[in-house]
VEXLO-232960 format. One record per residue (C-alpha): y, z, x. Coordinates in steps of 0.25 Angstrom, whole numbers, plus 5000, padded with zeros to 4 digits. Last residue first. Layout:
<atoms>
YZX;...
</atoms>
This chain:
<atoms>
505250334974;504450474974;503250474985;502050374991;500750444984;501150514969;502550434971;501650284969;500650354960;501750384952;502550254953;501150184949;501050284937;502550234932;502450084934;501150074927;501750164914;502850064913;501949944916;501449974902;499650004903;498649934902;498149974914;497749814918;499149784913;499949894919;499249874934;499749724930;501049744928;501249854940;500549754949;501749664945;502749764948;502449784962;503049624960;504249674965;503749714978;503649574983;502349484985;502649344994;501649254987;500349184992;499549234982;500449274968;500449414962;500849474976;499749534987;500649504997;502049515003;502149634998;500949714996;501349734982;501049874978;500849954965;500150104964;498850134956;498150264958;498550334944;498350194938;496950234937;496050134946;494950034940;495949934931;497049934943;495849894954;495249774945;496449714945;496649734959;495349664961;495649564951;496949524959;497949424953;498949514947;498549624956;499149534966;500449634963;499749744971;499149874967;499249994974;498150094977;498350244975;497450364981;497150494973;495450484979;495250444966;496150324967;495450284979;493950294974;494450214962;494850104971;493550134977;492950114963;493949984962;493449904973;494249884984;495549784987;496749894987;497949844987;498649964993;497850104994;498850204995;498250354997;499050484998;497950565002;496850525013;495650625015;495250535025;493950515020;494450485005;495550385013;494150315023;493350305010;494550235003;494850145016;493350105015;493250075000;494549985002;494049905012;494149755011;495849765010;496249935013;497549935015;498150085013;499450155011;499250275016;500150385010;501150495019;500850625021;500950625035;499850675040;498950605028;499550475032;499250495047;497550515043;497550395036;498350305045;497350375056;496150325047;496750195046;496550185062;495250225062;494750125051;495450005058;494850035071;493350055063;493749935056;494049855068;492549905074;491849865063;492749705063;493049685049;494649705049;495249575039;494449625025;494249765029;495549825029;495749965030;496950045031;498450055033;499650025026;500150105030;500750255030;501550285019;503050335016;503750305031;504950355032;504750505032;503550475042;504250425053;503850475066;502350495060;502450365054;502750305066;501650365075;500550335067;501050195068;501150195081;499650235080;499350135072;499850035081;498950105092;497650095087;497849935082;496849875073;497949805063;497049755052;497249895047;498849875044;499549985052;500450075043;502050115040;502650125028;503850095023;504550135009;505350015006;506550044995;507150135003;507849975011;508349975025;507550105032;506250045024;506549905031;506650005045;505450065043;504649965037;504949895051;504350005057;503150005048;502949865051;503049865066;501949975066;501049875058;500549865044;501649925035;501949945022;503149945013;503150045002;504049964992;504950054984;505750024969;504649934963;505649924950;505749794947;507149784954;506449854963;505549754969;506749634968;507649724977;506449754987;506149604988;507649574990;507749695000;506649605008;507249475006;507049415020;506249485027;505149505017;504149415023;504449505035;503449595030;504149725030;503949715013;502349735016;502149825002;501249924998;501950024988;502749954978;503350074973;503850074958;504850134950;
</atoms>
């Protein structure tokens, strides 16, 4: 049973053939798409798709290019009224390739510290974006004190990869593994203990350019196997743990 755990099936590419997509997903096996959010709108909207169809597990989060005190506060306020239906906050975080202004990414880093600081009072994980400044949001989490830790397609070096994965956090691997050095790179530096799969639907698929689904979780899974050398059997079974260990039972 697998969990693909970083997933944007609220985009309204997915309008049309949305239980389609979830019904090709779990005919594989990927049985729960934790479906992220990057606005207030989002995570109400993940609200009510989540209401329609258990197989999504939403989540709501304000995506760090959107520098808006207030939105995250909303936010704030939303998971507090609704965690029991909400199983991560995110995604959140840094993001250093499109934020590059000083004072932005000081406005930036003050708001991912409150999402930080809101997951460990609720008890729930933090599923973290972190593009251009993985070493930065793995100093800010080990400052923090944070604890149930998801660090989604995660662009860094493998020693502060390494750093994560000491710390007890997991990171997800995407389907684009398949055409990703980096990610290739990521699988063979960190124990499979810390690895979970992802799909970051509509994107980060095996081909550029093409709509990404959940089914193809099973993709990463192959090639996590192959670079471990290991059955896609004993893959599927450690990432299903380390999926449980930090997001709970199927």
């Amino acid at each position: 049973m697998l969990v693909d755990t970083h997933a944007h099936l609220g985009d309204p590419v997915f309008d049309p053939d949305r239980r389609e997509v979830l019904d090709r997903a779990e005919a594989v096996g990927v049985q729960r798409v934790v479906v992220v959010a990057e606005t207030l709108d989002e995570a109400r909207r993940n609200l009510a798709l989540a209401a329609e169809d258990p197989r999504m597990w939403p989540t709501a989060g304000l995506y760090p290019t959107v520098l808006d005190r207030d939105q995250a506060a909303a936010i704030e306020d939303l998971l507090r009224a609704e965690r029991d239906r909400f199983v991560a906050v995110g995604e959140v975080g840094l993001d250093y390739w499109m934020v590059q202004d000083p004072e932005q990414r000081r406005l930036q880093r003050e708001i991912f510290v409150r999402a930080v600081r809101l997951a460990g009072e609720l008890d729930l994980p933090i599923n973290i974006h972190s593009r251009s400044a993985g070493r930065h949001a793995v100093d800010l989490l080990i400052e923090q004190r944070a604890r149930r830790v998801h660090l989604h397609a995660f662009d860094g070096k493998g020693a502060h990869a390494r750093r994560a994965a000491e710390a007890g956090f997991k990171l997800s691997i995407p389907p684009s593994i398949l055409r990703s050095q980096q990610k290739q790179k990521l699988v063979r530096a960190l124990p499979l203990e810390a690895l979970m799969v992802e799909t970051d639907s509509p994107v980060l698929g095996p081909e550029p350019g093409e709509r990404n689904e959940p089914a193809n979780a099973i993709l990463a899974i192959r090639e996590i196997a192959r670079l471990k050398g290991l059955s896609e059997e004993a893959v599927t079974r450690a990432v299903t743990a380390n999926t449980e260990a930090l997001y709970g039972q199927l």
